[in-house]
Structure formats: structure tokens, C-alpha cells
N, CA, C and O atoms as CSV, one atom per row, in Angstrom:
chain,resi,resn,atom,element,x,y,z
A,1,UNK,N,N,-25.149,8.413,21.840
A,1,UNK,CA,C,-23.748,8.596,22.153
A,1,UNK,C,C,-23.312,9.979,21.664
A,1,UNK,O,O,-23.752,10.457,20.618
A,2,UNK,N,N,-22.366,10.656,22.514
A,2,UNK,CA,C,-22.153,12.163,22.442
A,2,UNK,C,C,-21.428,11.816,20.993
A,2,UNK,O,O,-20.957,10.686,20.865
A,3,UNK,N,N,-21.325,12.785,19.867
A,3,UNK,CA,C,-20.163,12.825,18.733
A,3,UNK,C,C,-18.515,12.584,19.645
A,3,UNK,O,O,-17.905,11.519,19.557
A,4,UNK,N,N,-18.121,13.494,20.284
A,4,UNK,CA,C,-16.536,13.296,20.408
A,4,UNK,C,C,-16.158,11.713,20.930
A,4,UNK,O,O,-14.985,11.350,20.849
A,5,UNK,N,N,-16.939,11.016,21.334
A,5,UNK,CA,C,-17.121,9.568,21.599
A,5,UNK,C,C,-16.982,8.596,20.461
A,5,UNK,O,O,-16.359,7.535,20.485
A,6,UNK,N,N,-17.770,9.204,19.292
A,6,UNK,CA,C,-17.580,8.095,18.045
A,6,UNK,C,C,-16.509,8.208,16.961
A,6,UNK,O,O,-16.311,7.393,16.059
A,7,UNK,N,N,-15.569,9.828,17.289
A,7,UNK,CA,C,-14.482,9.520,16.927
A,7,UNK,C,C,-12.848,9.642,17.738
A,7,UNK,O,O,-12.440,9.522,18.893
A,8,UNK,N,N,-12.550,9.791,17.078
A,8,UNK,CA,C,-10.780,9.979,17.837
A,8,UNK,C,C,-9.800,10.458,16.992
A,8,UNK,O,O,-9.856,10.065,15.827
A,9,UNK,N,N,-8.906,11.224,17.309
A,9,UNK,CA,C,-7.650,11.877,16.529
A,9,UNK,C,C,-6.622,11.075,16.499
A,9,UNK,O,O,-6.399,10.613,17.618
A,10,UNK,N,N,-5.762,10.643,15.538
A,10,UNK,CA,C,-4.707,9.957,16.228
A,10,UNK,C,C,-3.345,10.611,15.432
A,10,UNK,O,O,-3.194,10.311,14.248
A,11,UNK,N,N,-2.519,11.362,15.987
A,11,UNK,CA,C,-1.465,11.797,15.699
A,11,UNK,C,C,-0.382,11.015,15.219
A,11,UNK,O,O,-0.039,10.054,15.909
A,12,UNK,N,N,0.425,11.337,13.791
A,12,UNK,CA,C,1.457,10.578,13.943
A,12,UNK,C,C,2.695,10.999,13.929
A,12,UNK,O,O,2.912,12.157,13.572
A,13,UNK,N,N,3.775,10.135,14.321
A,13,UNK,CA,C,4.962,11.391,14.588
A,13,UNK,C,C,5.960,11.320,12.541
A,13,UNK,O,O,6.908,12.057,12.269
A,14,UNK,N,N,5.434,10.418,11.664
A,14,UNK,CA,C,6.223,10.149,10.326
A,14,UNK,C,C,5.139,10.332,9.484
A,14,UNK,O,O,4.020,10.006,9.883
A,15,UNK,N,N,5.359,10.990,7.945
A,15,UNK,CA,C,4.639,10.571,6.875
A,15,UNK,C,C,4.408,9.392,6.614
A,15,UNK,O,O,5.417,8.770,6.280
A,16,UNK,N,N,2.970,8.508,6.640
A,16,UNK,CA,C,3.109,7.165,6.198
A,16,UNK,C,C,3.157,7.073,4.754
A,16,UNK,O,O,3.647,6.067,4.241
A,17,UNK,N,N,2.668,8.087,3.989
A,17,UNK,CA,C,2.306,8.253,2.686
A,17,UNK,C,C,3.678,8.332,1.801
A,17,UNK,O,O,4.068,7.600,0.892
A,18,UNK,N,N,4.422,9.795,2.560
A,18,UNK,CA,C,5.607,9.418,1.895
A,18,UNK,C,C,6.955,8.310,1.592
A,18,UNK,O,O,7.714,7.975,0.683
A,19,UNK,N,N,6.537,7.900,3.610
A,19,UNK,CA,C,7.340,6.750,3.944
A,19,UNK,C,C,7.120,5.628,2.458
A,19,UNK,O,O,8.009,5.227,1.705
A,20,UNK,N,N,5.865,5.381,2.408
A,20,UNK,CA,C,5.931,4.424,1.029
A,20,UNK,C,C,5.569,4.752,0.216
A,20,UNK,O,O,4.765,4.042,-0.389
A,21,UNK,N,N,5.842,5.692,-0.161
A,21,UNK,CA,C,6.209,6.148,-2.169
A,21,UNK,C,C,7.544,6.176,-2.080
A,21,UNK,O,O,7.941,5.890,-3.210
A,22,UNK,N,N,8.757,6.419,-1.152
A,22,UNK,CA,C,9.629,6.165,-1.272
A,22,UNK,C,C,10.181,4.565,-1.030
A,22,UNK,O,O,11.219,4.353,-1.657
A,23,UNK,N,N,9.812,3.702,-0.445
A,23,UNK,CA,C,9.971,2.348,-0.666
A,23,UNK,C,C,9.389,1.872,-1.559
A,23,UNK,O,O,9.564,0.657,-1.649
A,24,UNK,N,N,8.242,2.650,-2.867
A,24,UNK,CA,C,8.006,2.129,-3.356
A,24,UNK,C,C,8.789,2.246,-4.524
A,24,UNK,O,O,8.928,1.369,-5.376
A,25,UNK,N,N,9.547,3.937,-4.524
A,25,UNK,CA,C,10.189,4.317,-5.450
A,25,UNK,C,C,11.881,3.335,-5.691
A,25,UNK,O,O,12.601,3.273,-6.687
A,26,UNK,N,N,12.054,2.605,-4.137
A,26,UNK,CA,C,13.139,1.451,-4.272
A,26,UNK,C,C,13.128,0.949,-5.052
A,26,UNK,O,O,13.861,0.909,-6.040
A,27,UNK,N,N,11.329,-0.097,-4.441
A,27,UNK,CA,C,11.198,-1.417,-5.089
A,27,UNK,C,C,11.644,-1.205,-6.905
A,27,UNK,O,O,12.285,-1.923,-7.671
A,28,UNK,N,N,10.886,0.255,-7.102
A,28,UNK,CA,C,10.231,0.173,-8.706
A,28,UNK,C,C,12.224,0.138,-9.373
A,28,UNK,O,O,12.503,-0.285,-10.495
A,29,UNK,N,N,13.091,0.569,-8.568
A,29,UNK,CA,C,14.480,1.134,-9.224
A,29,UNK,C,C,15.202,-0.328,-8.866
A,29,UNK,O,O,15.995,-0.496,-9.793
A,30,UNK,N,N,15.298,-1.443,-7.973
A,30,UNK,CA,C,15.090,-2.880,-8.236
A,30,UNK,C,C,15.275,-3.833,-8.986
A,30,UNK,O,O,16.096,-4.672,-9.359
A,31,UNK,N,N,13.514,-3.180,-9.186
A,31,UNK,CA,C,13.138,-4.159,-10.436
A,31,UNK,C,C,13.741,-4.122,-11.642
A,31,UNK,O,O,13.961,-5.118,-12.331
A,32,UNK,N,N,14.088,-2.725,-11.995
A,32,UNK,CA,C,14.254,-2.062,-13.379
A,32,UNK,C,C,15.770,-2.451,-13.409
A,32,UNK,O,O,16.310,-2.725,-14.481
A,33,UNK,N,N,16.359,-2.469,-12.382
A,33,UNK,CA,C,18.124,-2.789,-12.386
A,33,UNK,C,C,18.018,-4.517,-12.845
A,33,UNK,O,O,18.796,-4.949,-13.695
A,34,UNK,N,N,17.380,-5.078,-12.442
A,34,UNK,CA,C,17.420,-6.616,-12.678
A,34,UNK,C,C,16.082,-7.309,-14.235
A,34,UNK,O,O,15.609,-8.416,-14.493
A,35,UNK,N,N,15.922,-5.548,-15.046
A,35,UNK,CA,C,15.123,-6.461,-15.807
A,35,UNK,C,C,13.530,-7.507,-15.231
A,35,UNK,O,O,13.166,-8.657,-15.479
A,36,UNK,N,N,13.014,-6.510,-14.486
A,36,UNK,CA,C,11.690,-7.539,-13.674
A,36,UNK,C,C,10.677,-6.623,-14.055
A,36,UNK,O,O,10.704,-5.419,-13.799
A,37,UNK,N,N,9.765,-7.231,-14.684
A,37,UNK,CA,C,8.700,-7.370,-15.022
A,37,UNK,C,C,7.745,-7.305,-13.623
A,37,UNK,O,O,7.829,-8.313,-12.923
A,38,UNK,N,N,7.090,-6.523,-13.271
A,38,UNK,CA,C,5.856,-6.754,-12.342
A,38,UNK,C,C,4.584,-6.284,-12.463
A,38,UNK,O,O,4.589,-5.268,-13.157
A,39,UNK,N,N,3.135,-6.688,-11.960
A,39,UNK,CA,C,2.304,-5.745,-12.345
A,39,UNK,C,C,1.203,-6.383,-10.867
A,39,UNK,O,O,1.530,-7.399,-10.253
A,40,UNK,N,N,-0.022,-5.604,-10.521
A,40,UNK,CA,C,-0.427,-5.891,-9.714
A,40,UNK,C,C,-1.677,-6.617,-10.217
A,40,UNK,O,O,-2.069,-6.368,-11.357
A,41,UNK,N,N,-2.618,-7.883,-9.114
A,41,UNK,CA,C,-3.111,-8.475,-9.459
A,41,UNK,C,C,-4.759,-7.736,-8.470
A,41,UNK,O,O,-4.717,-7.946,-7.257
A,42,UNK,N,N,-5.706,-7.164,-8.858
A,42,UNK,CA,C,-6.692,-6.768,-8.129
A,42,UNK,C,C,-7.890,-7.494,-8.704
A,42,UNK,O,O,-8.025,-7.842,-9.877
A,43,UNK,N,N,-8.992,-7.722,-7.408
A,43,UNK,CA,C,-9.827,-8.717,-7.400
A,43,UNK,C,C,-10.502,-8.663,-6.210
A,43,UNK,O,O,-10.110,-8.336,-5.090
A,44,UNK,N,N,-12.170,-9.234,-6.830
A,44,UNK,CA,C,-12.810,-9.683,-5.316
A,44,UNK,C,C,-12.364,-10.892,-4.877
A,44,UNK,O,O,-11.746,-11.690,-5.581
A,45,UNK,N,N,-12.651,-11.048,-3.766
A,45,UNK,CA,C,-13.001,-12.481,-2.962
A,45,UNK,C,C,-13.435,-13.538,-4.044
A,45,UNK,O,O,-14.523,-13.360,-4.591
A,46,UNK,N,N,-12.664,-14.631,-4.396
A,46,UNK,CA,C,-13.368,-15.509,-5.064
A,46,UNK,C,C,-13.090,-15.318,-6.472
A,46,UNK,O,O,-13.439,-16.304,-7.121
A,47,UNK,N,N,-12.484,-14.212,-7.302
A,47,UNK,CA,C,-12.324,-13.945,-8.330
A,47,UNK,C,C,-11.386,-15.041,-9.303
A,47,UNK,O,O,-11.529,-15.299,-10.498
A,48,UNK,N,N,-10.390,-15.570,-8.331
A,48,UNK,CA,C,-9.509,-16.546,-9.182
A,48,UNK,C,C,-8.194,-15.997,-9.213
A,48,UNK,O,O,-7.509,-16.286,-10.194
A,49,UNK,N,N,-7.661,-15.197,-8.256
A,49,UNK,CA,C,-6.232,-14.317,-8.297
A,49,UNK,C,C,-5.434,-15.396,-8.010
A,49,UNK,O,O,-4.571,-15.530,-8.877
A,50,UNK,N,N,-5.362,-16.452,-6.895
A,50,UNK,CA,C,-4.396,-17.093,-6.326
A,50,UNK,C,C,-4.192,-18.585,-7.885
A,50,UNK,O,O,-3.189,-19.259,-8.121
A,51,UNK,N,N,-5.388,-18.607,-8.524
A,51,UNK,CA,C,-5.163,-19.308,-9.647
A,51,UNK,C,C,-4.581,-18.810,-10.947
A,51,UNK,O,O,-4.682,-19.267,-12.086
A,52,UNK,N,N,-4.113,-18.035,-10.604
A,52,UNK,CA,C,-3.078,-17.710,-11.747
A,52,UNK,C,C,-1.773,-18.286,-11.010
A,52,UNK,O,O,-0.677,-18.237,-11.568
């Protein structure tokens, strides 16, 4: 298979990156107004996340 075949460009017309550091920068101002505690839960498959 020729190379320009196995990939593709795909243009976008918005930052997705910034789009969410700024929704994330919401969430985090939120939380902090209501006193919330959050933290993230990372894991394989099978690790036991949903049992907490």
C-alpha cells in the first residue's frame, strides 16, 4: 500500500486542547467554590476501580 494511503490529515477548525483546559479550569474553580474534594482514579482493566 502506497504511504499517503495509510495516513490522513484531518484539520480542525477549534483548539481541542485548549477547549479543555479551560473546562477543566471551570470544573477545578467549582469544586473549590463548594469545598469538593476530587482526585482521579487510574487503572488497568480488572484492577478494582469500580470497587471502590
Amino acid at each position: 500500500m502506497p504511504e499517503e494511503e495509510l495516513s490522513k490529515i484531518i484539520e480542525l477548525n477549534e483548539d481541542l486542547i485548549e477547549n479543555n483546559e479551560n473546562l477543566a479550569a471551570q470544573n477545578q474553580e467549582m469544586l473549590k467554590k463548594y469545598n469538593i474534594r476530587s482526585f482521579d482514579v487510574v487503572g488497568a482493566i480488572g484492577a478494582g476501580k469500580t470497587a471502590l
